[in-house]
Structures are given as C-alpha cells and as structure tokens.
C-alpha positions in Angstrom: 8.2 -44.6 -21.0 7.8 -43.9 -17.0 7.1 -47.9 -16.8 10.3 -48.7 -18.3 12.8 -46.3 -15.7 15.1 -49.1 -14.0 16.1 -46.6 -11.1 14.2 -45.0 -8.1 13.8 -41.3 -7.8 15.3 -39.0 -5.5 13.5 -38.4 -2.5 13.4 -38.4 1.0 12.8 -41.9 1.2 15.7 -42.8 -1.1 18.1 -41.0 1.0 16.8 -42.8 4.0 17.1 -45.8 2.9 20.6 -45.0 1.2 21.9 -44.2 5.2 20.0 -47.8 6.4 21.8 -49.4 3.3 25.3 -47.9 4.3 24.9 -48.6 7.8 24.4 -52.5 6.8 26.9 -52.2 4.2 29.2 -51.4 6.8 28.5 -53.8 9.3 27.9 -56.6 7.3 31.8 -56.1 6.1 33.2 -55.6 9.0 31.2 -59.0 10.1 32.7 -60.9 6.9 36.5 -60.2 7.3 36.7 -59.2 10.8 34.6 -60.9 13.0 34.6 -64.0 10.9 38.0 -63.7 9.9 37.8 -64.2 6.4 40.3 -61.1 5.4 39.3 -58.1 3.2 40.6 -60.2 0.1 38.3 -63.6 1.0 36.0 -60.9 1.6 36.2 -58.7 -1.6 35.1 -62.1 -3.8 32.2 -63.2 -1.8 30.7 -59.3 -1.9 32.0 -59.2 -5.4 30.3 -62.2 -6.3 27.0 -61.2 -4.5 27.1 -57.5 -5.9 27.4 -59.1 -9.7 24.3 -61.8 -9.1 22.4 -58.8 -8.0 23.4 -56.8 -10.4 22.7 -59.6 -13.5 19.2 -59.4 -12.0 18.7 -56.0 -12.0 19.8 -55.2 -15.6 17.8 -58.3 -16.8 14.3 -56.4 -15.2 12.6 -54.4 -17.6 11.1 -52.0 -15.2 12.2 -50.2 -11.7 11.3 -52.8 -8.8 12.3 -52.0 -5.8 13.9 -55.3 -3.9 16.1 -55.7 -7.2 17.3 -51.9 -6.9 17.8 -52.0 -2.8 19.4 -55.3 -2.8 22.2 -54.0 -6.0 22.6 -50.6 -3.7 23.2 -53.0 -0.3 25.8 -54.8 -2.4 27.7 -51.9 -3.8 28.4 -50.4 0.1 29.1 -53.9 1.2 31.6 -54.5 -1.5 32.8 -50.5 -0.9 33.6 -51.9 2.6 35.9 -54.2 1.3 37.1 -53.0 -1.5 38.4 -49.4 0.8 39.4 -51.0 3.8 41.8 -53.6 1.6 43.3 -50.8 -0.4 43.4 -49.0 3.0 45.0 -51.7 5.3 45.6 -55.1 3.5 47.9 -52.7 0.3 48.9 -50.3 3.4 48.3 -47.2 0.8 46.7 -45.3 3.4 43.4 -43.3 3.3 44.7 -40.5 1.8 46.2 -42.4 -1.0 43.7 -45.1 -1.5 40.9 -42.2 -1.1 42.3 -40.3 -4.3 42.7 -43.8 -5.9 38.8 -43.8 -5.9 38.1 -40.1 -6.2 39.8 -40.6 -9.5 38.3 -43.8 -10.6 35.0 -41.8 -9.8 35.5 -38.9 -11.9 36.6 -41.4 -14.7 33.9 -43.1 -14.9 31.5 -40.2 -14.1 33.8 -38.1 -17.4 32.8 -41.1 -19.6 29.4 -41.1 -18.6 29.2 -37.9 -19.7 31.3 -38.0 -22.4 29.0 -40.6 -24.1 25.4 -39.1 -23.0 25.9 -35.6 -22.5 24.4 -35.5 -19.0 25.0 -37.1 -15.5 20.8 -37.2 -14.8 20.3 -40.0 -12.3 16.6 -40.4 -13.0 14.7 -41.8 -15.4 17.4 -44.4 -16.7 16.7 -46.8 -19.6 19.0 -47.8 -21.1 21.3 -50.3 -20.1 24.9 -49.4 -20.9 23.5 -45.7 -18.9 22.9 -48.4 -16.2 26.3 -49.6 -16.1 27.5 -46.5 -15.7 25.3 -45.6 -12.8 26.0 -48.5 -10.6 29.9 -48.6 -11.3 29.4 -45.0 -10.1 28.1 -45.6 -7.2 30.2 -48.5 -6.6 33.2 -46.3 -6.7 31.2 -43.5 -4.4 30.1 -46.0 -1.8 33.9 -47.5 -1.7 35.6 -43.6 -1.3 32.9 -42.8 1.0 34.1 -45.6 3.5 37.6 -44.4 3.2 36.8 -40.9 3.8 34.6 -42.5 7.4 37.6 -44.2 8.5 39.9 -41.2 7.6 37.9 -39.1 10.2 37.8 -41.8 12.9 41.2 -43.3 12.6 43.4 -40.1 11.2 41.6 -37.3 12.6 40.6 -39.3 15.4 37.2 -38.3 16.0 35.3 -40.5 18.3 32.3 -42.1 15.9 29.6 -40.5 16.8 31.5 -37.6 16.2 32.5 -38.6 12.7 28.4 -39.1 11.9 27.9 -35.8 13.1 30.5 -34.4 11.0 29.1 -36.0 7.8 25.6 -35.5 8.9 26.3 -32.0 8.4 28.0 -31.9 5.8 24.7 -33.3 4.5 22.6 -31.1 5.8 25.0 -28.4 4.2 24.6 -29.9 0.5 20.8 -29.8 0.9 20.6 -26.1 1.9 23.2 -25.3 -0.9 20.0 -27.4 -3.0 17.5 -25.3 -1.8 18.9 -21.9 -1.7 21.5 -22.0 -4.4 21.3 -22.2 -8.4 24.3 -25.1 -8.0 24.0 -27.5 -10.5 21.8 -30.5 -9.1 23.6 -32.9 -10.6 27.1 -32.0 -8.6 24.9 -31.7 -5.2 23.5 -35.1 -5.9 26.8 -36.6 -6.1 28.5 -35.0 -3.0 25.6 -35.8 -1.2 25.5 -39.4 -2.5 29.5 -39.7 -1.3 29.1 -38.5 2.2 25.6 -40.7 3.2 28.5 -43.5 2.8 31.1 -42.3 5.2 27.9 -41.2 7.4 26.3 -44.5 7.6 30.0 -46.1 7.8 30.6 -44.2 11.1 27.2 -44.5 12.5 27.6 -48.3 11.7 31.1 -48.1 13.4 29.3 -46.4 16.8 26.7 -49.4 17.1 29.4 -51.8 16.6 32.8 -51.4 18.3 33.4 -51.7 21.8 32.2 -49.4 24.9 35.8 -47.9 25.2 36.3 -46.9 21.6 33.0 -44.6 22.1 30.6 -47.5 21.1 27.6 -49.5 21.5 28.9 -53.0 21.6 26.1 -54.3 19.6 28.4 -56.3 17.5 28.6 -56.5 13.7 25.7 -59.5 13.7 23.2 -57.6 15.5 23.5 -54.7 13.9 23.8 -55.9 10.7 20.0 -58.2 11.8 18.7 -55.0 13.2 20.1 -52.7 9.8 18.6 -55.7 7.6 15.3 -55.6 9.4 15.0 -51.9 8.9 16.3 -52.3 5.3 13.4 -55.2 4.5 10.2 -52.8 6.3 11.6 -50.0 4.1 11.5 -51.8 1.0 8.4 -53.1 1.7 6.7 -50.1 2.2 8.5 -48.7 -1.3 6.9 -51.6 -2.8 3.5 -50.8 -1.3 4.1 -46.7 -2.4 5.1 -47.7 -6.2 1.5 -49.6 -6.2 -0.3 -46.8 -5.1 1.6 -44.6 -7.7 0.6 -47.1 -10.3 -3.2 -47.9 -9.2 
C-alpha cells in the first residue's frame, strides 16, 4: 500500500522545500502581474490554468513522484499570490476582510474533509477524492498565508525582513508546541503549513523590492531563476532519496 501514497511525508526536507516553493510562489506572481503588467486577474487564469495542468497530472500518477507533487505545490502558492493580492487590492476588500474570506473557505473545506473521512491525516493519501481535498486545502492555506505576509508588511508596517522573522518564529513556536506538548498533530501541521506561506512571501518580498523599502533589489526574475534553481536541486535530490528508500 506504501507504493500507492500520492503525497510526501512530513519532514525536514518537506518543510524546506515548502519555504523554497513559497518564496518562488511569491516572486514568480509578483513577476506575472507586476513587473510584467499583466494585472492580478490576467494573472489569476494563467496560474489557474498552470495549477489545474499540474494538478490533472498529479491525480492521474498512481504513485507519490516527486517533480509531479513539487510542481502542484509551486502552483498552488503561485496561484495563492494572485488569488490574495486580487481579493486584497484589485476587489479593495482589504487584508483583514479578504484574510477571513480564506480562513473561512479553509475551515470549510478542511470541516468537509473531515466530515466525509473522519480525520485530517496528511500522509499516506490514496485515494483520490482525499486528494482533492488536500490540495484545495492547501490552495486556500497558501492563498491566506500571502494575505496574512502582506498584512504584516503593509498594515503593521514591518520592514520585510522583519515580517520573515516574525513568521519564522511563529514557526519555530509551533514546532516546540510539537515537541513538548500533547497538541493534536494534525492542528500544528496546519498552522504551521499557513505561516511557511506568509514566511516565504516576506522573505521573497526582501529579495525583491527596492533598496529603500528595506530590500535586495534582486528583482522578481532573478529571484524567481535563483528560487527555481534551488527548487529543481531539491527535487532532485528527493528524487535520488525516494530511490534509496526503495532499493
């Protein structure tokens, strides 16, 4: 039964790579409808239409691989981009209302999940309608999790690097609540799983926007190349672990 899972597990690598994904989630939006000036609208159908070719692909594989799994998780934060910062700023809701928007959507489609299967387990997953369930969930998580980054930069004000740090600890919190609490797994997964987006959203912010809005300047093209590059050596080596596992 191992042989047919369709997800990864959760370990140190997957949350690594979730923060790489993020970061070029981020960047690779902001380089769609701002510094090519498509719009978050132009740019909500051509991440749409990239997160549901992915996505067709993935459900269609009978086993986890790991390209198919990365490349559906790169297009949900890529689509989250758009999909928050046109709620956000093309609708004008606002990140407070357009963050509840997608806390609710969230719990609703976590509450069906669970409605239907009894549990929220993440790993193994075989079965495909459990499937769709994960990925609109994280879909949803990786779109509130951008909201809640640009809450803390743009409402709160905090410089970006500032913002990472913030959700870097609040990271760091969830795991020791992991580790040294009885707190339901599940719950800690989640929480975690929301706040690696606004992390990586704020980090990708910092390489990206200019020297005197605290910075790098890299631009959203070369850091998207340089968060793509890391993206492809980390699947590559999950590719080459899953091998040994299997040999």
């Amino acid at each position: 039964m191992e042989n047919l899972n369709k997800v990864t597990k959760i370990t140190m690598l997957f949350w690594i790579m979730k923060i790489v994904a993020t970061t070029l989630g981020e960047t690779l939006g902001d380089y769609l409808s701002m510094t090519l000036n498509l719009g978050y609208f132009v740019g909500i159908l051509i991440t749409f239409l990239f997160f549901t070719l992915v996505l067709a692909n993935q459900l269609r594989a009978k086993k986890f691989i790991p390209t198919s799994y990365w490349l559906v998780i790169i297009a949900t934060t890529t689509l989250g981009t758009e999909i928050s910062d046109f709620l956000d700023r093309s609708l004008q809701l606002g990140y407070a209302v357009g963050s509840c928007f997608l806390l609710m959507s969230l719990v609703l489609v976590l509450f069906l999940w669970f409605k239907k299967y009894s549990s929220l387990a993440v790993y193994p997953i075989f079965d495909t309608t459990k499937e769709l369930y994960y990925w609109i969930a994280i879909l949803f998580s990786n779109s509130l999790g951008t909201a809640f980054g640009d809450f803390l930069s743009d409402v709160l004000g905090f410089s970006y690097l500032t913002g990472a740090l913030v959700t870097a600890s609040i990271i760091v919190f969830v795991l020791l609540l992991h580790y040294c609490t009885k707190i339901n797994e599940i719950l800690l997964f989640w929480i975690a799983f929301i706040f690696t987006r606004p992390f990586g959203a704020t980090f990708g912010d910092f390489l990206t926007k200019p020297i005197a809005k605290g910075g790098l300047n890299l631009g959203t093209l070369n850091a998207s190349l340089t968060a793509l590059f890391l993206m492809a050596c980390l699947i590559l080596f999950s590719h080459w672990q899953l091998k040994k596992i299997q040999k």
